[in-house]
ZADO-1210 file (C-alpha; in nm, 4 decimals, padded with zeros to 6 digits):
<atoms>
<atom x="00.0000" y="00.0000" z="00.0000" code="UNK" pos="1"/>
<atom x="00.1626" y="00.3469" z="-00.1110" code="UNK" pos="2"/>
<atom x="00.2586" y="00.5780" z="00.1742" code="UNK" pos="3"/>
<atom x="00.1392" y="00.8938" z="00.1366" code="UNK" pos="4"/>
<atom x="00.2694" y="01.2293" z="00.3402" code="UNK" pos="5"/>
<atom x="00.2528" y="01.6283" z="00.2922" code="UNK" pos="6"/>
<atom x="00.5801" y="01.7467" z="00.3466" code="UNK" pos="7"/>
<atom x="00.7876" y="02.0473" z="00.2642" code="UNK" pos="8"/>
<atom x="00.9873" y="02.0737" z="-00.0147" code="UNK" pos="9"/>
<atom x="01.2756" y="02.2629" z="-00.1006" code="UNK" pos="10"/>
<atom x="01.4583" y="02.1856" z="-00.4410" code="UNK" pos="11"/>
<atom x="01.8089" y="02.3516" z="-00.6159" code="UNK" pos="12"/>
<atom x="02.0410" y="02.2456" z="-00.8786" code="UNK" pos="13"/>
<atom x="02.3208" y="02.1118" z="-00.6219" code="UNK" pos="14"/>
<atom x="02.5766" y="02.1134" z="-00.5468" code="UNK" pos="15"/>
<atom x="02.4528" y="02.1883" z="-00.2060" code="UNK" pos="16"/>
<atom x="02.1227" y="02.1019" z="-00.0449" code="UNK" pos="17"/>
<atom x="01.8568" y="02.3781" z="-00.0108" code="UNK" pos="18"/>
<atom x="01.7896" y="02.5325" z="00.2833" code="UNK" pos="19"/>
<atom x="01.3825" y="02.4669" z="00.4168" code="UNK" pos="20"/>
<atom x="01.3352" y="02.8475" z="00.4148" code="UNK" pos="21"/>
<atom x="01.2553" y="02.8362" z="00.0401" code="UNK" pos="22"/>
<atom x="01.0369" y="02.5209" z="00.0754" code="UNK" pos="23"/>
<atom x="00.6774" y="02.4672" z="-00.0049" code="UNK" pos="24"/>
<atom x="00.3890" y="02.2457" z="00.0849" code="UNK" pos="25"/>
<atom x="00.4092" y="01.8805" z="-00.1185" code="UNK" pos="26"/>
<atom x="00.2310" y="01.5669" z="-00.1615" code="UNK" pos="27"/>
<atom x="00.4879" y="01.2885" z="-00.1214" code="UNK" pos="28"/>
<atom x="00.4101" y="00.9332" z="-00.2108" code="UNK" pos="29"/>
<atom x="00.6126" y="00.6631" z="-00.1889" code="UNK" pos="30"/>
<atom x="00.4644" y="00.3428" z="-00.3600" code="UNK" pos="31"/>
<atom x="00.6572" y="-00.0282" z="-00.4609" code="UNK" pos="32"/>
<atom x="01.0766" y="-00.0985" z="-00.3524" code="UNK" pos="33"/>
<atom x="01.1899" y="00.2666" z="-00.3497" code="UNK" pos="34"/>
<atom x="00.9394" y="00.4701" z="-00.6332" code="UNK" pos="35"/>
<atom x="00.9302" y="00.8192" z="-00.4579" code="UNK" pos="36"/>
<atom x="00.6113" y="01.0504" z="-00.6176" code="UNK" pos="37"/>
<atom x="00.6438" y="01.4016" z="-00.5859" code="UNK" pos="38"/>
<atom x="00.2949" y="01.5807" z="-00.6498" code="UNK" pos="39"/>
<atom x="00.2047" y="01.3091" z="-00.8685" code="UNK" pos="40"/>
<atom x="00.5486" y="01.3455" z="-01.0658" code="UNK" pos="41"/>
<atom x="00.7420" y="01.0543" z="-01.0759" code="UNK" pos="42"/>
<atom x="01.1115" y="01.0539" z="-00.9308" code="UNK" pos="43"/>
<atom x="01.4779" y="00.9101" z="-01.0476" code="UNK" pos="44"/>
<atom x="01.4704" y="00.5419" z="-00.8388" code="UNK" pos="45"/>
<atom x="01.6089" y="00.5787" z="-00.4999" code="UNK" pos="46"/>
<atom x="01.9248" y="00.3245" z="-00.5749" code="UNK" pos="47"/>
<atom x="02.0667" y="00.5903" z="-00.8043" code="UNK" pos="48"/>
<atom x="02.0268" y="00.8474" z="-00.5631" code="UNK" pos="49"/>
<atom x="02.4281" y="01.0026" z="-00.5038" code="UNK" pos="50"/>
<atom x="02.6150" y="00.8656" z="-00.1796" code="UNK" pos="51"/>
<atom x="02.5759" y="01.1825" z="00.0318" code="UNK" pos="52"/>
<atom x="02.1843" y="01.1636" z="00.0383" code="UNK" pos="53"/>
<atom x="02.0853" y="01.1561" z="00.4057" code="UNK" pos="54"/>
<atom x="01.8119" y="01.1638" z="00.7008" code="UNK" pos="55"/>
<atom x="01.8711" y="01.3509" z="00.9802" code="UNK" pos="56"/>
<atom x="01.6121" y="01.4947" z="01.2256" code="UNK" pos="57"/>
<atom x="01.2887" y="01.5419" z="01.0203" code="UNK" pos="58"/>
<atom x="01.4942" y="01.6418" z="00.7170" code="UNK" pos="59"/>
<atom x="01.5483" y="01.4183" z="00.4014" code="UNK" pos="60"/>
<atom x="01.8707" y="01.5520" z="00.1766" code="UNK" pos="61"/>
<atom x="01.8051" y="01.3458" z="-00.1746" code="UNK" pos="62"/>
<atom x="02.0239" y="01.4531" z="-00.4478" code="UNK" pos="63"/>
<atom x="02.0965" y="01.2340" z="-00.7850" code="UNK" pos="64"/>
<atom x="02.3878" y="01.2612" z="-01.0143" code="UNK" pos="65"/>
<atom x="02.2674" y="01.5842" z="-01.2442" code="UNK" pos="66"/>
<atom x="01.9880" y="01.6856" z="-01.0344" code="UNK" pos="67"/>
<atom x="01.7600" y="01.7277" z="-00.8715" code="UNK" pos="68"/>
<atom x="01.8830" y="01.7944" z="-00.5237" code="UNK" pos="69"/>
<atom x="01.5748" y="01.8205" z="-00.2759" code="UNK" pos="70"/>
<atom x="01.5671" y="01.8737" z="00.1405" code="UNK" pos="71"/>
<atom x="01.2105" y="01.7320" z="00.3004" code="UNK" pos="72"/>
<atom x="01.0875" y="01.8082" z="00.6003" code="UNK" pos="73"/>
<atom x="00.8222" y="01.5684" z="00.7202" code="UNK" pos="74"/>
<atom x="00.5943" y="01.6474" z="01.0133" code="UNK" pos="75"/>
<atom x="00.6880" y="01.3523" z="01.2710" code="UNK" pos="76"/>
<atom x="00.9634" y="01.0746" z="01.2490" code="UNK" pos="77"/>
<atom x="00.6601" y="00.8436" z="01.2474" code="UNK" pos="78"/>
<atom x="00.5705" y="00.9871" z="00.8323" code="UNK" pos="79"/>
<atom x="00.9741" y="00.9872" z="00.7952" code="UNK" pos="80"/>
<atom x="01.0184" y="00.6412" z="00.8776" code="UNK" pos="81"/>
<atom x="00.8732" y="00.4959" z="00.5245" code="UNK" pos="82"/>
<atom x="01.1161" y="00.7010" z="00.3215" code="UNK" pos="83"/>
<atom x="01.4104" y="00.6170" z="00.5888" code="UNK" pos="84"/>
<atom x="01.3762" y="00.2782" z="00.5535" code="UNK" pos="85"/>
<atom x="01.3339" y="00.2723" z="00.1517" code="UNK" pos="86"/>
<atom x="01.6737" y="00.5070" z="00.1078" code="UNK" pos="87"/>
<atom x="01.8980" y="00.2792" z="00.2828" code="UNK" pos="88"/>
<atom x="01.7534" y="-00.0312" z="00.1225" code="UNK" pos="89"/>
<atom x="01.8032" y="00.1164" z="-00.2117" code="UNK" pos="90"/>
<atom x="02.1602" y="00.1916" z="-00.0795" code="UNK" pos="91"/>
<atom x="02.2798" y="-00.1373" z="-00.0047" code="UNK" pos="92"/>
<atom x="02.1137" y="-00.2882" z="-00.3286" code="UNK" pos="93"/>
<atom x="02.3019" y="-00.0293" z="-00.5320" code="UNK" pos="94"/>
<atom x="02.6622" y="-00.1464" z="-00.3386" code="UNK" pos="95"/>
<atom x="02.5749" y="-00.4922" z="-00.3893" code="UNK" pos="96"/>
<atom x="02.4892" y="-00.4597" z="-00.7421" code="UNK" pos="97"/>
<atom x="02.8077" y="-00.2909" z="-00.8396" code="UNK" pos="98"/>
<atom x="03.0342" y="-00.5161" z="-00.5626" code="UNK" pos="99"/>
<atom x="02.8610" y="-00.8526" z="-00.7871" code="UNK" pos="100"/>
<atom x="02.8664" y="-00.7036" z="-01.1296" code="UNK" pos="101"/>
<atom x="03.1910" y="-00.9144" z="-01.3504" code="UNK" pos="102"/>
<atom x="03.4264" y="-00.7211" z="-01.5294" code="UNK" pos="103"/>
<atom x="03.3596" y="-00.7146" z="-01.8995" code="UNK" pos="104"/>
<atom x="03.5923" y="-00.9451" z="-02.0894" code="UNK" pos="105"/>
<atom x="03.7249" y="-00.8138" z="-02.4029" code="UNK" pos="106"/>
<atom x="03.7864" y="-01.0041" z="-02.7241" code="UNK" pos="107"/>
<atom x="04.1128" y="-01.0077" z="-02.8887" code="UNK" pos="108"/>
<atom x="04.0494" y="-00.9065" z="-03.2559" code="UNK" pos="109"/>
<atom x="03.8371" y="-00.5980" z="-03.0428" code="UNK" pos="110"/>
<atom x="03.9669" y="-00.2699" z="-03.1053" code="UNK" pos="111"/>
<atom x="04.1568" y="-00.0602" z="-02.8484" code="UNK" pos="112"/>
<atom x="03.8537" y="00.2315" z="-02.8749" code="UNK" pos="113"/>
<atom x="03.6072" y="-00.0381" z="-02.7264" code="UNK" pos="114"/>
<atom x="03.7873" y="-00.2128" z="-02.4634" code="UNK" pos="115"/>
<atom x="03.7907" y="-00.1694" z="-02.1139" code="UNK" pos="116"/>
<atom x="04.0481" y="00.0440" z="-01.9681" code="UNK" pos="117"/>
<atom x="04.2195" y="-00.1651" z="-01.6660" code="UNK" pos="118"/>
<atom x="04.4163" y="-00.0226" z="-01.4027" code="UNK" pos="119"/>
<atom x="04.6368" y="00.2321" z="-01.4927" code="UNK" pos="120"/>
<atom x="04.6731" y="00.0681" z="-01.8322" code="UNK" pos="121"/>
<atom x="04.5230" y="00.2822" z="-02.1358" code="UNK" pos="122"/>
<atom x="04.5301" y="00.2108" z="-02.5407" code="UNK" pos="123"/>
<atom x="04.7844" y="00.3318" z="-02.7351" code="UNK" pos="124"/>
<atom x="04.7373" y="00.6998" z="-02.8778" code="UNK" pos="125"/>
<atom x="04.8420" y="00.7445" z="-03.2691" code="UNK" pos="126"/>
<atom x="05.1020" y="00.9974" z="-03.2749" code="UNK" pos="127"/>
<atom x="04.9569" y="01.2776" z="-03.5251" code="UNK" pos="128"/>
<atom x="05.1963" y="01.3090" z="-03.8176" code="UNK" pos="129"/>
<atom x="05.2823" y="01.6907" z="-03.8324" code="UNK" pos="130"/>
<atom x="05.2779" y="01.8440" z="-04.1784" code="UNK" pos="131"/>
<atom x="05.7382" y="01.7966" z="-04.2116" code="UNK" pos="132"/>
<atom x="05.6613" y="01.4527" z="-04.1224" code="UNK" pos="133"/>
<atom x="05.4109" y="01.3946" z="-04.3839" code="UNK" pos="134"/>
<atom x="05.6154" y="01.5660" z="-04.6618" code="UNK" pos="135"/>
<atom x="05.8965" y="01.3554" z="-04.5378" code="UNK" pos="136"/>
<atom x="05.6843" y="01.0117" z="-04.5686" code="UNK" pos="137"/>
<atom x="05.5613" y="01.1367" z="-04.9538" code="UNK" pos="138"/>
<atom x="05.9418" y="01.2097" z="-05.0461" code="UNK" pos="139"/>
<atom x="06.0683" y="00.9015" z="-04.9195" code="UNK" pos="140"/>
<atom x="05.7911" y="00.7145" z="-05.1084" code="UNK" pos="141"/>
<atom x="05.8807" y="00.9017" z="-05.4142" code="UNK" pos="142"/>
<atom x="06.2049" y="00.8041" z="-05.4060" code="UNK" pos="143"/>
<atom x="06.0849" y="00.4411" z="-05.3671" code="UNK" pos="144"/>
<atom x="05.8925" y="00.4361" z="-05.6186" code="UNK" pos="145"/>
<atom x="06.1183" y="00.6430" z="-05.8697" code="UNK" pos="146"/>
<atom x="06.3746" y="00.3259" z="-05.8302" code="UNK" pos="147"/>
<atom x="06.1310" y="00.0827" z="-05.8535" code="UNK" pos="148"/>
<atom x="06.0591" y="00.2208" z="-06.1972" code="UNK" pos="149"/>
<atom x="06.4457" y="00.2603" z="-06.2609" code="UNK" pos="150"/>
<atom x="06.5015" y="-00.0827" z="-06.1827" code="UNK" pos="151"/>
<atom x="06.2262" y="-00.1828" z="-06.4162" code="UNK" pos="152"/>
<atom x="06.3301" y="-00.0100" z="-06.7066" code="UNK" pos="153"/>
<atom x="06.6946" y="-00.1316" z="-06.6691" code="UNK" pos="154"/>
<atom x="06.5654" y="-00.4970" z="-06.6648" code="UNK" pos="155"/>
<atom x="06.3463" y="-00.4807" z="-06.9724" code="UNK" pos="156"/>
<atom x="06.6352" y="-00.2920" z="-07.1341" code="UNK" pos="157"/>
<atom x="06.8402" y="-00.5709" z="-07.0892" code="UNK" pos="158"/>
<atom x="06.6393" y="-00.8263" z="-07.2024" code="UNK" pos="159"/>
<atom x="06.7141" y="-00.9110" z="-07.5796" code="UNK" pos="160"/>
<atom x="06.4322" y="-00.8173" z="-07.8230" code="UNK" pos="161"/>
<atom x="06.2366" y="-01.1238" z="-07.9677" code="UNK" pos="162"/>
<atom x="06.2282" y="-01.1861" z="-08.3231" code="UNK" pos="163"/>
<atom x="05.8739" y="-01.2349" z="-08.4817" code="UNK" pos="164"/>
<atom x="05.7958" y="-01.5938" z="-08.6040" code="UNK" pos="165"/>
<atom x="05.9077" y="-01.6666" z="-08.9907" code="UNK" pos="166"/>
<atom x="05.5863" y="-01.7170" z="-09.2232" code="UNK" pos="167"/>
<atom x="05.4800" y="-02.0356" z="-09.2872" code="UNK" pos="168"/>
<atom x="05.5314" y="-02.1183" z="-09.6566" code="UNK" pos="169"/>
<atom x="05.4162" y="-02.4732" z="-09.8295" code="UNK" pos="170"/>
<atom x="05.6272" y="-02.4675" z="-10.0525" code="UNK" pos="171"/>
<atom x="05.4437" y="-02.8164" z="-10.1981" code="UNK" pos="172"/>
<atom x="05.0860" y="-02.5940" z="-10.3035" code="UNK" pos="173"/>
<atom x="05.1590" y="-02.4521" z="-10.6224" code="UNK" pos="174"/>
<atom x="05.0385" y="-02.1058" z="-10.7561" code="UNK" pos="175"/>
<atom x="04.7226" y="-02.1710" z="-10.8735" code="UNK" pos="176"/>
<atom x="04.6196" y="-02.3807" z="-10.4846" code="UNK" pos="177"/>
<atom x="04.7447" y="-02.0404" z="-10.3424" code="UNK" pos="178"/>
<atom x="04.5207" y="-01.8142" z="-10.5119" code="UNK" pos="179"/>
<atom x="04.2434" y="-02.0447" z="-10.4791" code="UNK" pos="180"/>
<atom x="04.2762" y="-02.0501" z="-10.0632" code="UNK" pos="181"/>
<atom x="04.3285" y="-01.6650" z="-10.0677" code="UNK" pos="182"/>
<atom x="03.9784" y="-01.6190" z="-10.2538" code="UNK" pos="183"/>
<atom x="03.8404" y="-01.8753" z="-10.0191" code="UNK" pos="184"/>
<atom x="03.9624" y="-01.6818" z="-09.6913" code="UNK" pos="185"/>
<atom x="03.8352" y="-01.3695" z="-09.8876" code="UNK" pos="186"/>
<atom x="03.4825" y="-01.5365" z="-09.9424" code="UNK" pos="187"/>
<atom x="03.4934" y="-01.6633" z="-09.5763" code="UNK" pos="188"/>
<atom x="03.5526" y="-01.3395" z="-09.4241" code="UNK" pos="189"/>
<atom x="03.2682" y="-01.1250" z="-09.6288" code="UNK" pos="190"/>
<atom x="03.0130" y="-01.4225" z="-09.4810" code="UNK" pos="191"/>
<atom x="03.1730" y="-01.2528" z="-09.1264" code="UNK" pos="192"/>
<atom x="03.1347" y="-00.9582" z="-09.2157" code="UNK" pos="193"/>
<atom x="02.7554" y="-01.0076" z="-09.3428" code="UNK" pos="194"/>
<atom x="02.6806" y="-01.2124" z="-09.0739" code="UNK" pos="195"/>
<atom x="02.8104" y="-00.9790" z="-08.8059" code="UNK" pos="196"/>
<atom x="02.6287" y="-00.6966" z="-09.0062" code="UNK" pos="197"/>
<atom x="02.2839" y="-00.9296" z="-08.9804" code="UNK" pos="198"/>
<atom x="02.3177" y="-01.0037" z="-08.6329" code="UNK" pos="199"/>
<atom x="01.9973" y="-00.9356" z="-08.4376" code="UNK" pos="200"/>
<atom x="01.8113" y="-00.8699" z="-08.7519" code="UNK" pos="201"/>
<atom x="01.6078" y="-01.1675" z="-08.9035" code="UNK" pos="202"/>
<atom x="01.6025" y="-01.0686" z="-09.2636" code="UNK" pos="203"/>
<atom x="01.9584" y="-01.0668" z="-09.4170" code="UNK" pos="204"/>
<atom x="01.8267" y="-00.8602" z="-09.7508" code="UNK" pos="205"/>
<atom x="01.6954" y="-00.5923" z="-09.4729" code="UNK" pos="206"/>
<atom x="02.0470" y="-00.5521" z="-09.3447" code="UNK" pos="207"/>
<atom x="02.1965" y="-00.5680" z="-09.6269" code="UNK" pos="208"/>
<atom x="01.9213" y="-00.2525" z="-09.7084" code="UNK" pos="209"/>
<atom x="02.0327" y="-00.1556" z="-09.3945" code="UNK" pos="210"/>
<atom x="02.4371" y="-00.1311" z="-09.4836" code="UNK" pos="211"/>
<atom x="02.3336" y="00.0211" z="-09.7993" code="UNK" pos="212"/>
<atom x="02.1473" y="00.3267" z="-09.7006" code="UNK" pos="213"/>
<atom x="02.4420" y="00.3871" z="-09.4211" code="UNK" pos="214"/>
<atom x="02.6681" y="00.4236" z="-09.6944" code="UNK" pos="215"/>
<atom x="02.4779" y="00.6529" z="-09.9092" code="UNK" pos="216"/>
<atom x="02.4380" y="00.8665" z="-09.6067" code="UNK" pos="217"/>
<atom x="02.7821" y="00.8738" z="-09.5847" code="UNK" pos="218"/>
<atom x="02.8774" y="00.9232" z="-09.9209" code="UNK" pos="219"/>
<atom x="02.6574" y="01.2451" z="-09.9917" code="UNK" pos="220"/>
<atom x="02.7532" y="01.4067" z="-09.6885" code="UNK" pos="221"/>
<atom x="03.1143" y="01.3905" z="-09.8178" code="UNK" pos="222"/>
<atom x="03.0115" y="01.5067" z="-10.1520" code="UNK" pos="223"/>
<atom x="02.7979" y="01.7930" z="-09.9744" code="UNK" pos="224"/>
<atom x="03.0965" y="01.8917" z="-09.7491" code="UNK" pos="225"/>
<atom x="03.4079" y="01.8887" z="-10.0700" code="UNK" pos="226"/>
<atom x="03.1765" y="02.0937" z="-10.3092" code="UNK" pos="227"/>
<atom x="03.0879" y="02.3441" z="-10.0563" code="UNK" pos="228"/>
<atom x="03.4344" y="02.3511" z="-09.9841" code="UNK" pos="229"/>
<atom x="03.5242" y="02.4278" z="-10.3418" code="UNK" pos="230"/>
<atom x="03.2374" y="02.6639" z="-10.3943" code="UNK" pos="231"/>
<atom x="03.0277" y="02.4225" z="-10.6434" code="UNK" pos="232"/>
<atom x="02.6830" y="02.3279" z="-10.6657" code="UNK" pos="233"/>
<atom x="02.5789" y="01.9844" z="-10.6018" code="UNK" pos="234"/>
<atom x="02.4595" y="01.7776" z="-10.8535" code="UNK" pos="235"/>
<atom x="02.0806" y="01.7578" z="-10.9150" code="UNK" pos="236"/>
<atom x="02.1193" y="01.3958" z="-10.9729" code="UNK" pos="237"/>
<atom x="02.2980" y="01.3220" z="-10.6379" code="UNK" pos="238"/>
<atom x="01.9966" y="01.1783" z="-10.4688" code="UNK" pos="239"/>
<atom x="01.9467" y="00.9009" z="-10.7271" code="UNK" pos="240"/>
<atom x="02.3384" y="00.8591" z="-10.8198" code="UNK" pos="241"/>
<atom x="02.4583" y="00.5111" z="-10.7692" code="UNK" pos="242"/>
<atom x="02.7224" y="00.3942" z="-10.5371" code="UNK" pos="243"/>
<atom x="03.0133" y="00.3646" z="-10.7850" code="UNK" pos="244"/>
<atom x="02.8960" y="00.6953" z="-10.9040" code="UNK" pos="245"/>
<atom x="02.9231" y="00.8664" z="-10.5942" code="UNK" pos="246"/>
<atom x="03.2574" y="00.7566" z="-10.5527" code="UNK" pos="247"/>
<atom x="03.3500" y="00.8681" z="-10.8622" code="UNK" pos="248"/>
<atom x="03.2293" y="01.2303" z="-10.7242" code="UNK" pos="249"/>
<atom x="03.4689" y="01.2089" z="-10.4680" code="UNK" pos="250"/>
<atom x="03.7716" y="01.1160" z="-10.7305" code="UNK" pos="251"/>
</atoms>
């Protein structure tokens, strides 16, 4: 059953405890294992309360790490008792807790930022390069670098130049087998070309269409560009001028 009191209450910002002049009337309840309700507004838990929280006479000093700090002055020591009883029981279950709690075991690939500082021991603090050091670190890798290359170059100086591979030559084919397998290899490398032309497109005639109209773009803008050049006309015919006769243009 929640204890409920009026009391006086006197709060400040620490670091010392108000004095009861500046204190007002309060509702103080104090419900469950150290819950302390001030005019209905809850309270920090009692455990966490800081060490030099104390009872004396009918005054209760209750200060927590960043505040509040708070004197209350009950009516009798009967109302007091409640709130006596709950602070020092919250006391000893704070020492206990930290007195039982295991130290925190760090693991070896963790880094030095995240482990637990024991004893007097501390991580290891980077020196900070200062800006002659740096320049000194950049020059020195220069200068590795520079023979690195030097080395290099010596080496594949060195090395003797390789001779490309002699031709081939059957010397058993006559003329007439030679010309036959170079319009062969000629024939065989069109059907490349055509087929690399055709590729993604179903109809070979369409990119052969295709190939053709590229080229007779081409052709008229050059013929467009070297008359205007030379200050000519174009020809009226140009649009339904063959091929051959386009190149001729161009001669």
């Amino acid at each position: 059953m929640p204890h409920e009191v009026r009391v006086q209450k006197a709060l400040s910002h620490g670091p010392e405890f108000p004095l009861i002049d500046s204190a007002v009337e309060a509702q103080l309840t104090l419900q469950g294992p150290g819950f302390v309700f001030l005019d209905g507004k809850k309270l920090k838990p009692l455990k966490t309360a800081d060490a030099r929280s104390t009872i004396k006479d009918l005054d209760a000093c209750i200060a927590w790490p960043g505040g509040p700090w708070m004197r209350l002055r009950f009516p009798d020591q009967a109302s007091l008792e409640p709130l006596k009883a709950a602070l020092e029981q919250a006391q000893r279950r704070a020492k206990t807790e930290v007195s039982t709690t295991p130290p925190r075991l760090v693991h070896p690939l963790e880094s030095p930022s995240k482990s637990v500082i024991i004893g007097n021991k501390r991580p290891a603090v980077r020196e900070l390069a200062t800006p002659a050091k740096r320049l000194a670190t950049a020059s020195a890798r220069k200068a590795t670098s520079s023979r690195h290359v030097g080395s290099d170059l010596e080496e594949s100086s060195t090395k003797p130049e390789e001779e490309p591979p002699a031709p081939r030559v059957d010397l058993a084919l006559s003329e007439e087998d030679r010309l036959q397998r170079r319009v062969k290899a000629a024939q065989q490398a069109q059907t490349r070309a055509e087929e690399a032309l055709s590729r993604g497109i179903g109809d070979p005639t369409a990119a052969q269409r295709m190939q053709l109209r590229a080229e007779r773009d081409e052709l008229v803008g050059r013929i467009k560009a070297q008359y205007s050049l030379q200050g000519k006309d174009v020809p009226w015919n140009l649009g339904t001028a063959t091929v051959q006769e386009m190149h001729a243009l161009l001669r």
